[in-house]
N, C-alpha and C positions, 0 to 999 in steps of 0.2 A: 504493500500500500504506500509506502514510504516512498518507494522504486518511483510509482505511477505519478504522487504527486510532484517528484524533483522533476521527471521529464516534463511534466505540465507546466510547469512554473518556468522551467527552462524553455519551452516552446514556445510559454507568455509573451517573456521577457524577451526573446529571438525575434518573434514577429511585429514587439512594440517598436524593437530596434531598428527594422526592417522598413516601417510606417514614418518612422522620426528621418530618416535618410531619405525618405521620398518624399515625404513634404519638405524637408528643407532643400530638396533636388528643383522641384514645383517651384516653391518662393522664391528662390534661384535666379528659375527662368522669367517669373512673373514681376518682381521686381524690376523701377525704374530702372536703365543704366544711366549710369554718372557721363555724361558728355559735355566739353566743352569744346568752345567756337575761337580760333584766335583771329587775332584783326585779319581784315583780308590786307593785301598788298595792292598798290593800285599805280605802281608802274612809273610812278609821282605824277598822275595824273588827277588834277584836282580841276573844279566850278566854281568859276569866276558868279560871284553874285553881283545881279546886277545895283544894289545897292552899296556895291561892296563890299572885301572879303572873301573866302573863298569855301566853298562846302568839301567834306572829307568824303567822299564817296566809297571810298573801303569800311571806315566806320558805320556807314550807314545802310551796309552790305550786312556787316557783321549785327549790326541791330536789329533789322529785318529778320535774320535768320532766328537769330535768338526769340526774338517775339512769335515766330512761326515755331518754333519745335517746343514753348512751354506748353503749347495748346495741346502737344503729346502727353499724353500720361505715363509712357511706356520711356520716357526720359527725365532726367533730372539736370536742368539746366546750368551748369558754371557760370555766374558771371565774367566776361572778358577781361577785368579789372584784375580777376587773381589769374587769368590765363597771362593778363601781361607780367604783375607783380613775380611770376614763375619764370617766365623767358627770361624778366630782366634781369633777375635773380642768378640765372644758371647760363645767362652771356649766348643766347638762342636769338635774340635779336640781331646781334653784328649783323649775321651773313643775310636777316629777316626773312627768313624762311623756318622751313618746319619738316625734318623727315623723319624715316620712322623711329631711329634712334634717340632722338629728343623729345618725339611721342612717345614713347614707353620711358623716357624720364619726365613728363610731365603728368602720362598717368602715375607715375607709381607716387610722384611727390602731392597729388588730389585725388589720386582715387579713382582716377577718369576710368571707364570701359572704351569712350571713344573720344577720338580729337579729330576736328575738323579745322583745312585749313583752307583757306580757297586767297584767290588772285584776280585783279580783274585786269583781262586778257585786253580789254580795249573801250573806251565809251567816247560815244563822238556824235554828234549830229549831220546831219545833211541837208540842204536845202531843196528842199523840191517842189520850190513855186514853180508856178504856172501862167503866161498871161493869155487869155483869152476875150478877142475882141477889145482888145487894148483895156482891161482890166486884167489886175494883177493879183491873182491868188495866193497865197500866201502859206506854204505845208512846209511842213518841218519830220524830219522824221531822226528820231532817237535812239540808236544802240548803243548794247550795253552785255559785253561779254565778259563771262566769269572761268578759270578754271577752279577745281575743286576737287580736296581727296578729305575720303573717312577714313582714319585710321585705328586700327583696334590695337589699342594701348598696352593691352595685354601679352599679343602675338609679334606686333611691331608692323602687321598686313594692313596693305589699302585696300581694304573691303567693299570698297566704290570710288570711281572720280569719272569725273566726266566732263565736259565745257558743254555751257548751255549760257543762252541768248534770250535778253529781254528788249524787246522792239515797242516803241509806239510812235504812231503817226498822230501828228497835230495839221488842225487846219484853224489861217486867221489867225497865229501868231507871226509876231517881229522876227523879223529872222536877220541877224547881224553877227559879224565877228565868227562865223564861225572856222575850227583848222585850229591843228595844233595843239597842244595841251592844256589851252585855255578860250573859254566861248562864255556868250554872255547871255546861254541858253539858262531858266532857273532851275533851280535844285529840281523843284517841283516835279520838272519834267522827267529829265533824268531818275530821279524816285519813283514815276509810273513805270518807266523800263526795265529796274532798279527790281522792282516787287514784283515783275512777273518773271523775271528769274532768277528769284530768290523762292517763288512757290515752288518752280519745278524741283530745286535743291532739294528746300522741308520734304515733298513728298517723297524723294527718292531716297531720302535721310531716314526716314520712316519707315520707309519697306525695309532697310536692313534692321528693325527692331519692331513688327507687327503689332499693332493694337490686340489685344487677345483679352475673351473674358469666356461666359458660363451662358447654357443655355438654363433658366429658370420653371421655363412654362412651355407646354406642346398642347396647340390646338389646331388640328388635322395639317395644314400648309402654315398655318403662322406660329411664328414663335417669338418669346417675349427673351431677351438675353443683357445679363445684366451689368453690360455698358451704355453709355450715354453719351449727352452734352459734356459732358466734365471728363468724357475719355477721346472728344472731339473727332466722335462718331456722327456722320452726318448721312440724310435721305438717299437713297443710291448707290452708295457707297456696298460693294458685295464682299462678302465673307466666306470662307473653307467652315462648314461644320466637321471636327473629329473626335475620335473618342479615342481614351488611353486606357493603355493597357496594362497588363505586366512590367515589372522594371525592369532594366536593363542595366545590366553588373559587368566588369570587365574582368580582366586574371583574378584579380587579388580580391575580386566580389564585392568591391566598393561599385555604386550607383550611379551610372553613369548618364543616364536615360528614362523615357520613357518610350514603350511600343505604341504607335498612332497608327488609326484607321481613319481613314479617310471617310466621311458619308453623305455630305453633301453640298450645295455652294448655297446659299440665302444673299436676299437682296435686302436689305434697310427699306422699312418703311416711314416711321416715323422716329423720331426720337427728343426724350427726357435728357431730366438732368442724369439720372445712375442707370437707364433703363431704357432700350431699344424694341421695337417688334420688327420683324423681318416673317420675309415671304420664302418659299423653299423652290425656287427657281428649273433642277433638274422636274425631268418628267417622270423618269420612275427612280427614284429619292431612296433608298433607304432608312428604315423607321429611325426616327430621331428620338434621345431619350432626355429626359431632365439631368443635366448635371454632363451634356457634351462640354465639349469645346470650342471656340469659336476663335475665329483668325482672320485680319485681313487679310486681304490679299489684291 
C-alpha cells in the first residue's frame, strides 16, 4: 500500500512538473517581446521649414514607428531615448549605424528580443505642374524611401529588412526650391509620405510577432475570441484557428514546444475593447472547440 501511494505521489508530482514547464513554455510564447526602434539615419538629409529651421525626418521616422507598434500588444515598446542613452554609452554611434553585433549588445544590456534599425534611403519632391490653356496647375509629388532590418537580439539574425516607399501626390500647392538636400516643401507633406511607409514597416514588424489569443464561444460559423481593440484587432482582418497539442521535449526532455493543428482561417467581424467575433470563412471547416487558438496571419 505504501508501494502504491509513493508511485502516486510521485506520478502527482511528475505531471504537476510537466504542466509548470508548459505553461511557462505558453507565457513564453504569449508574452510581449521587448523591442526597441533606434533613430533612423537620414543621409543628412533634412526640411527646410518654410518658417524657418529645419525638420529631423529620421526622428520622425522613428516616432511614427514607435507610435504604430505600441498599438501591438504582442510588443513592449523601448523608448528611443534609452536606445540612444545605450549607443552612446557603448560608442555604437561613431560609425551611426547598427549591426548585429551591437544588437545583441544592446539587447542583452535592455533586455531587447528585437532591435530595429532602419535608414532613409532618399526623400525628395518633384514638380509636376501642368499648364493647361495657359492656366497653370500646380502638383507636387513626395517620396520618401526607407531601408530597414529587424534584428533578433538574441541570435544576432535579420529576421526581416526590406526598403519600402511612401508617395503622395498634392494638387494647388506652391511649388519652389525644390533639388538637393534642402526644399521649402513643409514637414506636413513629407509626414503624409512619411506614414504610409512607416505602416507598411509596423505591419510587416508585426507578422514577425503574431497577434494571438483564445477562442471563448462556438456558435455554429461565428465565434467570439478573446482579443480586441486593446490587442489592435481590427474588422477584416483574418486569423489561423489551431489547437495544441502534446509537448514537445528534446534529448535531455526539457520542453521545447508545442504540437499544433491547424483547423481553420476566420474573418473578424466586429470588435471590443478585450473581445472579437469572427466568421469561419473555409467551406468544410473542421469542428472548432472552446479554448482553440487563434493567430494572425
Amino acid at each position: 500500500m505504501k508501494s502504491f501511494f509513493t508511485c502516486k505521489t510521485i506520478l502527482t508530482i511528475f505531471l504537476a512538473t510537466v504542466f509548470c514547464f508548459s505553461a511557462a513554455t505558453l507565457s513564453a510564447e504569449c508574452s510581449p517581446k521587448r523591442i526597441g526602434i533606434s533613430k533612423f539615419e537620414t543621409n543628412n538629409f533634412y526640411v527646410a521649414l518654410p518658417g524657418g529651421g529645419s525638420y529631423d525626418i529620421g526622428l520622425g521616422a522613428t516616432d511614427m514607428l514607435t507610435t504604430e507598434l505600441i498599438k501591438n500588444k504582442n510588443f513592449e515598446v523601448i523608448e528611443r531615448n534609452q536606445i540612444s542613452a545605450v549607443m552612446k554609452e557603448q560608442a555604437f554611434e561613431a560609425s551611426g549605424a547598427v549591426d548585429q553585433a551591437s544588437a545583441a549588445k544592446m539587447g542583452e544590456l535592455l533586455g531587447l528580443k528585437y532591435l530595429v534599425y532602419g535608414k532613409i534611403i532618399s526623400a525628395g519632391a518633384e514638380d509636376k505642374s501642368t499648364e493647361l490653356m495657359g492656366v497653370r496647375v500646380n502638383k507636387l509629388s513626395v517620396k520618401v524611401q526607407i531601408a530597414v532590418r529587424m534584428i533578433d537580439t538574441t541570435t544576432g539574425v535579420v529576421v526581416w529588412a526590406d526598403q519600402v516607399e511612401g508617395k503622395v501626390d498634392k494638387s494647388g500647392v506652391k511649388v519652389q526650391n525644390l533639388g538637393g538636400t534642402r526644399t521649402a516643401v513643409s514637414a506636413s507633406v513629407y509626414d503624409e509620405a512619411l506614414q504610409k511607409a512607416i505602416s507598411q514597416i509596423a505591419k510587416n514588424i508585426s507578422q514577425q510577432s503574431p497577434t494571438e489569443g483564445s477562442v471563448v464561444k462556438v456558435n455554429g460559423k461565428k465565434l467570439f475570441i478573446d482579443i480586441g481593440v486593446d490587442q489592435n484587432v481590427q474588422p477584416g482582418q483574418t486569423f489561423k484557428v489551431y489547437r495544441e497539442g502534446e509537448a514537445i521535449t528534446n534529448a535531455a526532455g526539457e520542453i521545447i514546444g508545442v504540437d499544433k493543428t491547424d483547423i481553420c482561417i476566420i474573418k473578424i467581424l466586429t470588435v471590443e475593447g478585450n473581445m472579437s467575433t469572427a466568421e469561419i470563412t473555409d467551406k468544410k471547416p473542421q469542428p472548432v472547440k472552446q479554448g482553440d487558438r487563434v493567430r494572425s496571419i
